[in-house]
MILUM-673887 format. One line per field, with one value per atom (N, C-alpha, C, CB): z, y, x; residue number from 1; atom name. Coordinates in pm, whole numbers, plus 50000, padded with zeros to 5 digits. Glycine has a CB too. Layout:
BEGIN
Z = Z:... $
Y = Y:... $
X = X:... $
timi = NUM:... $
margu = CA:... $
//
This chain:
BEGIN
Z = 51279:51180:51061:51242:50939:50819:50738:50715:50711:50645:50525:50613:50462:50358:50241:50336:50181:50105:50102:50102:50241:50221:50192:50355:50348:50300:50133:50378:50104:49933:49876:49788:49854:49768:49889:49776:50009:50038:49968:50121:49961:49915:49793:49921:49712:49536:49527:49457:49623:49615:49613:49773:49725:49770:49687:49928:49584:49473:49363:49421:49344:49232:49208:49243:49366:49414:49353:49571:49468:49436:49355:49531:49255:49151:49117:48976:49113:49073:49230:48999:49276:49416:49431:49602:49486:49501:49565:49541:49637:49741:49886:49703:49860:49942:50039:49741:49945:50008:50099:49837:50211:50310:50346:50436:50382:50437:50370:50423:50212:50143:50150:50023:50153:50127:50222:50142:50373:50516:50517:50657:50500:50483:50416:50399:50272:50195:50240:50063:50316:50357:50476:50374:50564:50693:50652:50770:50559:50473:50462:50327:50392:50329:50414:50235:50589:50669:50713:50773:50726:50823:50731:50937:50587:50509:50528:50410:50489:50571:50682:50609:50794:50937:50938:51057:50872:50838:50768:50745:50727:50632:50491:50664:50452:50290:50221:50261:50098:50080:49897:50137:49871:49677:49652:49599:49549:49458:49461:49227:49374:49362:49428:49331:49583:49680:49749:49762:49796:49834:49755:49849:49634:49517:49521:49305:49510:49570:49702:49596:49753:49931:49902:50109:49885:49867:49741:49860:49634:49578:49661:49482:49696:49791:49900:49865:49963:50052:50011:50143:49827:49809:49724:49746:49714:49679:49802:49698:49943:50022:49973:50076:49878:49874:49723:49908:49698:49593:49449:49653:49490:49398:49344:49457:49327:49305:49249:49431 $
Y = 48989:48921:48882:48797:48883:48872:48724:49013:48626:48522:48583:48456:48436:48436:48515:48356:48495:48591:48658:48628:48757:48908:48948:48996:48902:48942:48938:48876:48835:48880:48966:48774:49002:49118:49189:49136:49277:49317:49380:49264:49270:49308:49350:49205:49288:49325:49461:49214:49454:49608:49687:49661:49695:49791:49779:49754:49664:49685:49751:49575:49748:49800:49940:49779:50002:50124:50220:50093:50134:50195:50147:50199:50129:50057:50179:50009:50305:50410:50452:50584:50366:50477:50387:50510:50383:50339:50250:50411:50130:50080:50106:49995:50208:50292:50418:50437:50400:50564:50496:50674:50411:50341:50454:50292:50506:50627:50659:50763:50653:50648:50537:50683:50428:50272:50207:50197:50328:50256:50305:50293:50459:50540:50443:50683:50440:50365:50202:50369:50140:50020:50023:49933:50115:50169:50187:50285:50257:50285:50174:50344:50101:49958:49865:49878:49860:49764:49829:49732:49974:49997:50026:50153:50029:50019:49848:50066:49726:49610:49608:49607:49683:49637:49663:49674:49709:49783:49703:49916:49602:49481:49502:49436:49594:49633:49498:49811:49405:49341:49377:49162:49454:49473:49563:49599:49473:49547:49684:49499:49734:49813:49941:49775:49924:50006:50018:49960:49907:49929:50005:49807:49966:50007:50225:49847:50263:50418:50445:50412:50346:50407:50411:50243:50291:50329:50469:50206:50498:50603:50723:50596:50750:50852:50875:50823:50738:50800:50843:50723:50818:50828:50969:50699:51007:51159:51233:51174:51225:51263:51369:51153:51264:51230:51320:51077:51434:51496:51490:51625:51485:51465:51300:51518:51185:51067:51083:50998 $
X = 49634:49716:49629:49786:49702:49613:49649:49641:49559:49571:49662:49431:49757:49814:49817:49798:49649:49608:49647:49536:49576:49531:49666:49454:49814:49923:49980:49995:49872:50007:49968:50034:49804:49704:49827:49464:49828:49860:50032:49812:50083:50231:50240:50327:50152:50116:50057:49991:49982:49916:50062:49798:50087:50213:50355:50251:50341:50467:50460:50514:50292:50225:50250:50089:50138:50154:50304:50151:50392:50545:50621:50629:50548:50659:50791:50562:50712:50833:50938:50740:50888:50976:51082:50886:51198:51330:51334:51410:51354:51349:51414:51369:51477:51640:51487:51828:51394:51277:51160:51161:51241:51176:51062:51280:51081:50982:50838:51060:50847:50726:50687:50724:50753:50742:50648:50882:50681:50657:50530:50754:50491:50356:50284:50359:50293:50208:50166:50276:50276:50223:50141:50320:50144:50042:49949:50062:49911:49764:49711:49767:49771:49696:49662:49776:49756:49737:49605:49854:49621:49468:49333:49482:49350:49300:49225:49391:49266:49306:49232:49443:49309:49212:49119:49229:49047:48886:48803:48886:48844:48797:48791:48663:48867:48873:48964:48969:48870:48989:49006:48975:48914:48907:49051:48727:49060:49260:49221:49321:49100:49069:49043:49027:49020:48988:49115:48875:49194:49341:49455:49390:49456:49550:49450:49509:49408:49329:49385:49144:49337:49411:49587:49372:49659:49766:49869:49785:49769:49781:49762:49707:49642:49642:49776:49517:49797:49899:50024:49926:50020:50140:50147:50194:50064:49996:50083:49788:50102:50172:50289:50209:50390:50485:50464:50519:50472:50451:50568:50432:50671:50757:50760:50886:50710:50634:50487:50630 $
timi = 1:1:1:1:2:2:2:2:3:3:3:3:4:4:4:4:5:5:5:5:6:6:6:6:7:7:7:7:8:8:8:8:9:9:9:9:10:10:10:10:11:11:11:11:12:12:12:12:13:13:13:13:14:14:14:14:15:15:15:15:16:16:16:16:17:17:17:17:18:18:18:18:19:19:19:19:20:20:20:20:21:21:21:21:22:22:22:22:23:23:23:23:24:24:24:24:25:25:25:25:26:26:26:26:27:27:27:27:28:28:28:28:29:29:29:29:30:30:30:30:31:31:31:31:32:32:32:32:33:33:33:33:34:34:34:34:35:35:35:35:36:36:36:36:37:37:37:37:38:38:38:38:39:39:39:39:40:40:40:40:41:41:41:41:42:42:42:42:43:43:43:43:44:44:44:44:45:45:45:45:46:46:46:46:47:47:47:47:48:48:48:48:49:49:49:49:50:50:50:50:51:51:51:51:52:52:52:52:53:53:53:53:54:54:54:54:55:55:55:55:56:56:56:56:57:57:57:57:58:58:58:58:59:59:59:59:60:60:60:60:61:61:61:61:62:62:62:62:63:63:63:63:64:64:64:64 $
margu = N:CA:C:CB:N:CA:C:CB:N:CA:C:CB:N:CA:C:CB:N:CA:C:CB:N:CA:C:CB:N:CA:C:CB:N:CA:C:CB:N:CA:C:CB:N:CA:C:CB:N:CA:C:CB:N:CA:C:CB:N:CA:C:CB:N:CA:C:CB:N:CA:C:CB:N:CA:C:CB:N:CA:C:CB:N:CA:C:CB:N:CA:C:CB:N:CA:C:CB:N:CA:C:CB:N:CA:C:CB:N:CA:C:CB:N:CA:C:CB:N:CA:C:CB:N:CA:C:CB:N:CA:C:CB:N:CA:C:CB:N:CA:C:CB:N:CA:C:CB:N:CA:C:CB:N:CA:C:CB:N:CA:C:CB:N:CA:C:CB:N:CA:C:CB:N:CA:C:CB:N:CA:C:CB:N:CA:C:CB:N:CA:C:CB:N:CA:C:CB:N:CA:C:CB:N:CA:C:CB:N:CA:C:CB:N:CA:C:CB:N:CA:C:CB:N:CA:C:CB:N:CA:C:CB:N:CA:C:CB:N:CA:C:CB:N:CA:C:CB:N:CA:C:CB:N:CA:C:CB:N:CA:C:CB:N:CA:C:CB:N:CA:C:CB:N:CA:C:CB:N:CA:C:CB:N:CA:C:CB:N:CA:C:CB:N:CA:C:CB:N:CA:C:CB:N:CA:C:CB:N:CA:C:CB:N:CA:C:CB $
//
């Protein structure tokens, strides 16, 4: 479980990330937030290194 913080960098990251994706496109939404948690469980806490990881996963997702 992640202190207060991290969850909000966490959620900011991941609104940032998907700012263009729909909120209805759970599926990219869910990928990209898995990244960032295990991104996260690894002790990553810089905007900078999360906000890359969550791009990448959203690189996936080619039409985005």
């Amino acid at each position: 479980m992640f202190d207060s913080a991290t969850t909000n960098l966490l959620r900011a990251v991941l609104d940032d990330v998907c700012a263009e994706i729909p909120r209805s496109e759970t599926n990219v939404r869910t990928h990209v937030a898995a990244k960032l948690l295990e991104c996260a469980g690894n002790g990553e806490r810089s905007i900078e290194v999360l906000r890359t990881a969550g791009k990448q996963a959203l690189g996936r997702f080619q039409r985005y």
